[in-house]
VMD Tcl script that builds the backbone (N, CA, C; Angstrom):
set m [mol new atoms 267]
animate dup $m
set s [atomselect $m all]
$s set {name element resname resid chain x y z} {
  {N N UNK 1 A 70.622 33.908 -44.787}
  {CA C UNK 1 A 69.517 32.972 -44.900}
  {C C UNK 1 A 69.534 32.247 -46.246}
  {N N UNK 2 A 69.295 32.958 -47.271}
  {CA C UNK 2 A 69.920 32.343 -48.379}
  {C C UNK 2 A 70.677 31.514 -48.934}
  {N N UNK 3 A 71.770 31.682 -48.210}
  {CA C UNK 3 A 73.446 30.637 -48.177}
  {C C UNK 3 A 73.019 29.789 -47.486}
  {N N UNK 4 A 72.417 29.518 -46.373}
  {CA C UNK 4 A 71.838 28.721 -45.773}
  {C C UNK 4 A 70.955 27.400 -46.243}
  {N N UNK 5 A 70.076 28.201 -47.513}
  {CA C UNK 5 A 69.217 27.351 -48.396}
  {C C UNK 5 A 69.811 27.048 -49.005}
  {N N UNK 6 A 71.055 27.643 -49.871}
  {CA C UNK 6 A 71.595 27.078 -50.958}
  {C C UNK 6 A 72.629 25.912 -50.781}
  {N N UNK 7 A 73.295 25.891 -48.994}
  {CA C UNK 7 A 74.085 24.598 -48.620}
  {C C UNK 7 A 73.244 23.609 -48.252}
  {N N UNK 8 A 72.067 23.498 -48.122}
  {CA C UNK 8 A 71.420 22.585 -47.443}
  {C C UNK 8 A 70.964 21.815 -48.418}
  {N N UNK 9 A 69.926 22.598 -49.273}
  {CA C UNK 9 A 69.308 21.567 -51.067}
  {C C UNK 9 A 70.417 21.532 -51.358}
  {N N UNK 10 A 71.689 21.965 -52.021}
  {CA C UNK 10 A 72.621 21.432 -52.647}
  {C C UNK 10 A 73.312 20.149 -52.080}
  {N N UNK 11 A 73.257 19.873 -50.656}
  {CA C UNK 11 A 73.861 19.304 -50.229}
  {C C UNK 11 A 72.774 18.123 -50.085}
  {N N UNK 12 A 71.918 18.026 -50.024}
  {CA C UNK 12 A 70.698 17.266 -50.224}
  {C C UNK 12 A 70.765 16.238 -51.150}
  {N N UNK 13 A 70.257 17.132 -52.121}
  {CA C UNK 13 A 70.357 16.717 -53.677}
  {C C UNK 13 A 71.435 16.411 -54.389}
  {N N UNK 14 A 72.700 16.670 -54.062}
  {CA C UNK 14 A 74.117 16.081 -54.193}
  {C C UNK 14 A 74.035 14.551 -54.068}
  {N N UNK 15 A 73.618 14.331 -52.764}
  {CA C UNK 15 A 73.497 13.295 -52.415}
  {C C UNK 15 A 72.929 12.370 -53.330}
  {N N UNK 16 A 71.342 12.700 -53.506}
  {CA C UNK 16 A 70.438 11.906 -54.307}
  {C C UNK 16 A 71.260 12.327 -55.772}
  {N N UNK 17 A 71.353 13.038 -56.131}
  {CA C UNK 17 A 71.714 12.862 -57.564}
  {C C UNK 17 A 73.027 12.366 -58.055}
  {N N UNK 18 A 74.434 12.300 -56.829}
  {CA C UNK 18 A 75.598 11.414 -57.754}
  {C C UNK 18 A 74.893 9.726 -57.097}
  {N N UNK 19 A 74.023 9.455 -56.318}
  {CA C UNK 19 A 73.746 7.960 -56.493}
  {C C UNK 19 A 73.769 7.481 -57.979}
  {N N UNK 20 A 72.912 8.166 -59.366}
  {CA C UNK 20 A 72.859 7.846 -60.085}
  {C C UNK 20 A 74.088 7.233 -61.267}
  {N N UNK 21 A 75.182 7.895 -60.655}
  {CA C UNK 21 A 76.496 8.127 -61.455}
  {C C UNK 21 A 77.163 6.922 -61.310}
  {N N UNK 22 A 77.907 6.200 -62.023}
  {CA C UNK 22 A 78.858 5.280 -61.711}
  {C C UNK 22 A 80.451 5.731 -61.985}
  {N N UNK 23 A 80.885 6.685 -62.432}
  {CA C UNK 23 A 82.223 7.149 -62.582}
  {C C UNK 23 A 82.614 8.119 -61.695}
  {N N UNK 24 A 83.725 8.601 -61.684}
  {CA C UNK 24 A 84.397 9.571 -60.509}
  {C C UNK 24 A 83.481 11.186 -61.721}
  {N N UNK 25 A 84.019 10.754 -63.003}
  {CA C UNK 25 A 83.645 12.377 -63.413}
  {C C UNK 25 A 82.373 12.266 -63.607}
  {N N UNK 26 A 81.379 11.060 -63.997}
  {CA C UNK 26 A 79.955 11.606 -63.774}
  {C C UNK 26 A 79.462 12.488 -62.543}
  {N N UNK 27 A 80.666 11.940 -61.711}
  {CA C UNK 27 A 79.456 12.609 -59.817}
  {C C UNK 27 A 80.392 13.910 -59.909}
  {N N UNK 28 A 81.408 14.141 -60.511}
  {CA C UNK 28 A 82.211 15.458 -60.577}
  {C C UNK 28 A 81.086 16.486 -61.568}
  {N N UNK 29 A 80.261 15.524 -62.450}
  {CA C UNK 29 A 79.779 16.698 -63.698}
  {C C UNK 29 A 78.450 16.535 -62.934}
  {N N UNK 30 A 77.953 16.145 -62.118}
  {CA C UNK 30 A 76.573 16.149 -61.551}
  {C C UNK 30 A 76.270 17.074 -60.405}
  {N N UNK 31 A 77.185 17.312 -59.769}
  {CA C UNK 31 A 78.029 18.052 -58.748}
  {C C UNK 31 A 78.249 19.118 -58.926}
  {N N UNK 32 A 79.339 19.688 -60.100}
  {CA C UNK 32 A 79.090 20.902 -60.581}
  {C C UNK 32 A 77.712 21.388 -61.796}
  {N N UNK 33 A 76.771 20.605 -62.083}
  {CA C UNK 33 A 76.008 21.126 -62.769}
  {C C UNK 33 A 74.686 21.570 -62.082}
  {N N UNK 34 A 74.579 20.806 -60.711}
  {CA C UNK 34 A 74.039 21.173 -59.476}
  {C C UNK 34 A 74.350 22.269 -58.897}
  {N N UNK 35 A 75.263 22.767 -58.973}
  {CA C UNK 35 A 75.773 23.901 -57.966}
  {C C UNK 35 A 75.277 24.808 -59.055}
  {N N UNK 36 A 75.434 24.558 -60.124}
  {CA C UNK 36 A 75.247 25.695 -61.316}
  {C C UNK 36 A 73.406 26.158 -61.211}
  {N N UNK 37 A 72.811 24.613 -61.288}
  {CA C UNK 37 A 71.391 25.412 -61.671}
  {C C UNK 37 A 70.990 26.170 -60.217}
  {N N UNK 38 A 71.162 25.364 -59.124}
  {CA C UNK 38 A 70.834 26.271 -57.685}
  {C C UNK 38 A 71.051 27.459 -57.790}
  {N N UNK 39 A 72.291 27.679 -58.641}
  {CA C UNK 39 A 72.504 29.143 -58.102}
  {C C UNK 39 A 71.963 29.931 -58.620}
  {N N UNK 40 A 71.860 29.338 -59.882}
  {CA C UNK 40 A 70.833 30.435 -60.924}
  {C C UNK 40 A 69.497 30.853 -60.609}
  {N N UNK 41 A 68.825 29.880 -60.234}
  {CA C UNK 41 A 67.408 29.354 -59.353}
  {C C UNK 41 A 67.571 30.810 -57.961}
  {N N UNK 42 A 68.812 30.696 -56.961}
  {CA C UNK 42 A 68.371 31.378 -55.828}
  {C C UNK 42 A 68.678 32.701 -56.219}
  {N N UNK 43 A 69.594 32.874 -57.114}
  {CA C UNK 43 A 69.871 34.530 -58.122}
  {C C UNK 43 A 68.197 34.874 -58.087}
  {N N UNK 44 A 67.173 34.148 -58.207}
  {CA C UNK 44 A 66.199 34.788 -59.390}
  {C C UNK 44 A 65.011 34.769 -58.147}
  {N N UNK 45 A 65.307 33.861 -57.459}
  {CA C UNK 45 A 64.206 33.209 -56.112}
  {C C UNK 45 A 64.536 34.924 -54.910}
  {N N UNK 46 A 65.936 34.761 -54.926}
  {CA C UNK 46 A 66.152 35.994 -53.698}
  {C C UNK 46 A 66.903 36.748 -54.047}
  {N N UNK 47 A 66.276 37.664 -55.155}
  {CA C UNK 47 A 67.217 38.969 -55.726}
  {C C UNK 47 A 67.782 39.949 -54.244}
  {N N UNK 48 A 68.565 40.490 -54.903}
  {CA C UNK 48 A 69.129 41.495 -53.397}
  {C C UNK 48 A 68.676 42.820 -53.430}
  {N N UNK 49 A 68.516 42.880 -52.287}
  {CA C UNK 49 A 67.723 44.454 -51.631}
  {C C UNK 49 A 68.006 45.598 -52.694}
  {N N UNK 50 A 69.375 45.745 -52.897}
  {CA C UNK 50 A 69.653 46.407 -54.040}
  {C C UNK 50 A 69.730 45.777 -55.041}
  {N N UNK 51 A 69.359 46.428 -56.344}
  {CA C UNK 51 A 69.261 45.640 -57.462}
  {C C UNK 51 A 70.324 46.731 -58.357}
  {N N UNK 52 A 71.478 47.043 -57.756}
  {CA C UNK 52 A 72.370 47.641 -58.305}
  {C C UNK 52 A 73.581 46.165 -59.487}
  {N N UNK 53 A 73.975 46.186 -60.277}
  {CA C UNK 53 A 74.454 45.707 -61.615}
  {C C UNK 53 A 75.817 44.499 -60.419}
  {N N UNK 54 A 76.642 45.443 -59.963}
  {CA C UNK 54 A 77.890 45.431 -59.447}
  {C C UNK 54 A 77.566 44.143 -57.755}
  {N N UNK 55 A 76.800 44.451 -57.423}
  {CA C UNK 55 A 76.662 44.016 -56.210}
  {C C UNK 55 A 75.384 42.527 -56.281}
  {N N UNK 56 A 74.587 42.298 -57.126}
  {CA C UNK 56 A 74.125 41.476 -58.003}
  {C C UNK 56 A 75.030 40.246 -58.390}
  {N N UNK 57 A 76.167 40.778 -59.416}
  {CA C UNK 57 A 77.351 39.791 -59.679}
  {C C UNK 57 A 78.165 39.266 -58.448}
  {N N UNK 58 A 78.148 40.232 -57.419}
  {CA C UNK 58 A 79.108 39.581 -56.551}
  {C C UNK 58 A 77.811 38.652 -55.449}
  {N N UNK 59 A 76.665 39.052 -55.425}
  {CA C UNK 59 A 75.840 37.671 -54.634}
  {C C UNK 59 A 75.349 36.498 -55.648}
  {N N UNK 60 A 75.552 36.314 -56.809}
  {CA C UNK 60 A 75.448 35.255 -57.786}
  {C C UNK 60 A 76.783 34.795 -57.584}
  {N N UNK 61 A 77.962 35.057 -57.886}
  {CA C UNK 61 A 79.097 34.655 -57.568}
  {C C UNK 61 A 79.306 33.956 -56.218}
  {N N UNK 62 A 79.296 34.755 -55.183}
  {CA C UNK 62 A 79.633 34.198 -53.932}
  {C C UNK 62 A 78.529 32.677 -53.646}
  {N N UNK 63 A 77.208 32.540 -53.969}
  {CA C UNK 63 A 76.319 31.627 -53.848}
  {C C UNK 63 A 76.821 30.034 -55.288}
  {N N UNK 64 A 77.322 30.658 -56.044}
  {CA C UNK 64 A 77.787 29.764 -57.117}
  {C C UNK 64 A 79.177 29.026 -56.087}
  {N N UNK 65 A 80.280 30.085 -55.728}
  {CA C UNK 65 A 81.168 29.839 -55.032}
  {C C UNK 65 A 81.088 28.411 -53.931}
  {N N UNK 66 A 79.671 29.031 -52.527}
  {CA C UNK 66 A 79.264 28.223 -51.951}
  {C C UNK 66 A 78.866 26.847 -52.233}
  {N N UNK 67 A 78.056 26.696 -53.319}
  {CA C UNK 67 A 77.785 25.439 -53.887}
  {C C UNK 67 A 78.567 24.409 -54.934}
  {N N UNK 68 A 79.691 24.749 -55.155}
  {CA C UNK 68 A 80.817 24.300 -55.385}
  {C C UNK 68 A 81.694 23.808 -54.383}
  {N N UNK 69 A 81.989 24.482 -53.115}
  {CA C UNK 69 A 82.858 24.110 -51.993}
  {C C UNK 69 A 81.498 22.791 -51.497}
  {N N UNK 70 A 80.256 23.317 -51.501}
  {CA C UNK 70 A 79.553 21.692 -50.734}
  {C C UNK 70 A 79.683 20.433 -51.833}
  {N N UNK 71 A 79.630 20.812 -53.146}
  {CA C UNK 71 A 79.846 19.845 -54.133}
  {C C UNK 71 A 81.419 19.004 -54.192}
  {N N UNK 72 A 82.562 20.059 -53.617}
  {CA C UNK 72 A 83.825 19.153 -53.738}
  {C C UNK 72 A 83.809 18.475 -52.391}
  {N N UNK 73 A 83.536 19.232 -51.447}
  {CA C UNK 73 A 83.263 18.806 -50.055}
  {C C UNK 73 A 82.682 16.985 -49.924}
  {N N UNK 74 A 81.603 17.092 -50.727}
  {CA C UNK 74 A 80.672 15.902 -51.413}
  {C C UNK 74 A 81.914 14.658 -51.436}
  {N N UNK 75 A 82.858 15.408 -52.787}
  {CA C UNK 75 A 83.482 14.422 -53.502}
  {C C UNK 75 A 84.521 13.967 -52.737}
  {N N UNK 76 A 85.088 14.827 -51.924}
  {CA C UNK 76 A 86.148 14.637 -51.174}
  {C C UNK 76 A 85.594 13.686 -49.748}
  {N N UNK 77 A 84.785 13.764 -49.485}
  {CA C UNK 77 A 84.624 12.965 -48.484}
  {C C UNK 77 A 83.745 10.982 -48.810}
  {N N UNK 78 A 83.527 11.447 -50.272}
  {CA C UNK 78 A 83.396 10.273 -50.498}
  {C C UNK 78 A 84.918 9.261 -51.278}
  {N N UNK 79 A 85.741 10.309 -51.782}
  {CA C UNK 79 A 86.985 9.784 -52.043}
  {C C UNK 79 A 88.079 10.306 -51.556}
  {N N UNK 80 A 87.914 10.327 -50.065}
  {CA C UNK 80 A 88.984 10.590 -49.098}
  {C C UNK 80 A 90.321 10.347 -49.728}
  {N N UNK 81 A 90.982 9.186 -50.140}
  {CA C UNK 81 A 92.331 8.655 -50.785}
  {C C UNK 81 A 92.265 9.205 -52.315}
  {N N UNK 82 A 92.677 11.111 -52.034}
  {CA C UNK 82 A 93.115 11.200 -52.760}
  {C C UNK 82 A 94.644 11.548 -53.203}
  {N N UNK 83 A 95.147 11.529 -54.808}
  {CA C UNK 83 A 96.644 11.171 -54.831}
  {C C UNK 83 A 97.100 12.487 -54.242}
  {N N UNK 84 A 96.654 13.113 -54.048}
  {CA C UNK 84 A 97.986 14.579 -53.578}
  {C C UNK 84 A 98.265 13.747 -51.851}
  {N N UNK 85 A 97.368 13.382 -50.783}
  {CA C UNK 85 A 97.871 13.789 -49.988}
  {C C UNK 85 A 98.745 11.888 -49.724}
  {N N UNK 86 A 98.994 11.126 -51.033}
  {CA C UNK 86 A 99.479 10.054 -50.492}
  {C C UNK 86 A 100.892 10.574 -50.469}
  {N N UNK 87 A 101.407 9.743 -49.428}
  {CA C UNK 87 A 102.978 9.528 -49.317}
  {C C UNK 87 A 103.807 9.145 -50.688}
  {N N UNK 88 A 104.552 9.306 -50.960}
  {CA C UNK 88 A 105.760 8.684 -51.738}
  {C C UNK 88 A 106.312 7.625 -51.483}
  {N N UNK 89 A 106.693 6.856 -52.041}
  {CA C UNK 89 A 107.476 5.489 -51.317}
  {C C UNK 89 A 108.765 5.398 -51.868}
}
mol reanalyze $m
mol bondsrecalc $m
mol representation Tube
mol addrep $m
């Protein structure tokens, strides 16, 4: 449920917030600084059942993880032509 919230506002607010950007690395640093505060935000919003040290780091991690893949996801589909997958001539 969680992961759920955290792809949906991120992916939301991705939106609204690289409108503001006019460069490739502004919407790259807006993108990842988004994924950053969400995650910190749902760390603190939906602590885990256990509040063991070890298992803590790995659901802050995996939710940071998630909101990074919707943030490149973002970038990649707004700059489809990128250089790795052009041909050679």
């Amino acid at each position: 449920m969680e992961l759920f919230i955290s792809l949906f506002f991120t992916a939301v607010l991705s939106g609204f917030i690289t409108d503001f950007a006019q460069t490739k690395k502004q919407k790259i640093l807006y993108a990842t600084l988004l994924a950053i505060i969400f995650s910190i935000l749902l760390m603190l919003l939906f602590p885990p059942i256990l509040l063991h040290i070890k298992i803590y780091c790995l659901y802050g991690i995996n939710i940071l993880i998630t909101n990074l893949i919707v943030g490149m996801n973002m970038l990649i589909s707004e700059y489809g032509h990128l250089q790795l997958f052009k041909k050679k001539k």
